[in-house]
N, C-alpha and C positions, 0 to 999 in steps of 0.2 A: 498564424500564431495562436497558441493552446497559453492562457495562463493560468496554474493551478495554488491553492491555499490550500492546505492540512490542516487541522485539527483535531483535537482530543486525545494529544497526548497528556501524560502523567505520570507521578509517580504511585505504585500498587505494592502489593506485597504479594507474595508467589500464591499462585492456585487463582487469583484474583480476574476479571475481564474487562477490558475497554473497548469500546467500539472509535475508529479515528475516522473520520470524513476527510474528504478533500472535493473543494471546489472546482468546479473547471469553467474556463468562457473563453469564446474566442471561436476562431472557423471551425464549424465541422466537430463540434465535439464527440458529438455520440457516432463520430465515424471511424473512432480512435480505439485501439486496445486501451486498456488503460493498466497499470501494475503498479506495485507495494514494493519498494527495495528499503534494507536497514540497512545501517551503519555503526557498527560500534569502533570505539574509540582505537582510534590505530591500524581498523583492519579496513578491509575493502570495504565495499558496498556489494552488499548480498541482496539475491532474488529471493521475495516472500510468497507474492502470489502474484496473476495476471487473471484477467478478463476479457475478452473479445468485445469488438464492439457493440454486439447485441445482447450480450450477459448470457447468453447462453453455450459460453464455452468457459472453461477454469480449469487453471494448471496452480499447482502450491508446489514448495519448495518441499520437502521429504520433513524437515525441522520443523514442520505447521502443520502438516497434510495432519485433519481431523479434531483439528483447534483452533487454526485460523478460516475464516469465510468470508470469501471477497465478493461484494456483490454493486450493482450499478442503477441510477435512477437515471436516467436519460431524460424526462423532461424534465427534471429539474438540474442537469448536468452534476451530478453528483456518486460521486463511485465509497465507498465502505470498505472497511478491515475491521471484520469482529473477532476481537484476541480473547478466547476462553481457554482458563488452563495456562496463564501466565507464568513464565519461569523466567530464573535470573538470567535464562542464556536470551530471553528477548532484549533485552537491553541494547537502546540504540537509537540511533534519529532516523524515525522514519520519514521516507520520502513516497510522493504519490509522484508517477510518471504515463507521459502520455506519446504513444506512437502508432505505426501504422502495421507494425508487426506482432502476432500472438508469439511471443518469444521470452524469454526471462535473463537476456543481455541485455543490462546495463546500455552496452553502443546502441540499440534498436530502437530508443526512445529518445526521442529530440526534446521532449518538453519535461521539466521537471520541477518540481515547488522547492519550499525554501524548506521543509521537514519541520516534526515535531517528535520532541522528547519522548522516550517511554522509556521509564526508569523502574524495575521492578527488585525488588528486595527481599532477600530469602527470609 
């Protein structure tokens, strides 16, 4: 079992940057991809970015590619999403998720947090 806590969402105003953490603990963590999915209100749950389990591999969604940067601390079990260049189309509850696949579906990752808010305003 993988349990993960997010952090550092908020609300920004457009062009603005956040950085969101998410905790992890549990078996085997730094042997997990780790990924960033949103949610805005009504639609699915979209892929933001992914990381492999040694940080040394990154896929972004085409909507971040160059603004967002997903990165990971393995001994302090701890994976990152620095959002620079904020736009209203972030808006969403971001969730941190944890699997054994470098993939950006949703079904590939068994573990996933409770999210936090990121609310950006033009």
């Amino acid at each position: 079992q993988v349990q993960l806590v997010e952090s550092g969402g908020g609300l920004v105003q457009a062009g603005d940057s956040l950085r969101l953490s998410c905790a992890a603990s549990g078996r085997a963590v730094s042997s997990h991809a780790m990924a960033w999915f949103r949610q805005a209100p009504g639609q699915e749950r979209d892929f933001v970015a992914v990381i492999n389990y040694s940080g040394g591999g990154t896929f972004y969604a085409n909507s971040v590619k160059g603004r967002f940067t997903i990165s990971r601390d393995n001994a302090k079990n701890m994976v990152y999403l620095q959002m620079n260049s904020l736009q209203p189309a972030d808006t969403g509850v971001y969730f941190c998720a944890a699997g054994f696949s470098f993939s950006g579906r949703p079904s590939s990752f068994a573990y996933w947090g409770q999210g936090t808010q990121v609310t950006v305003s033009s």
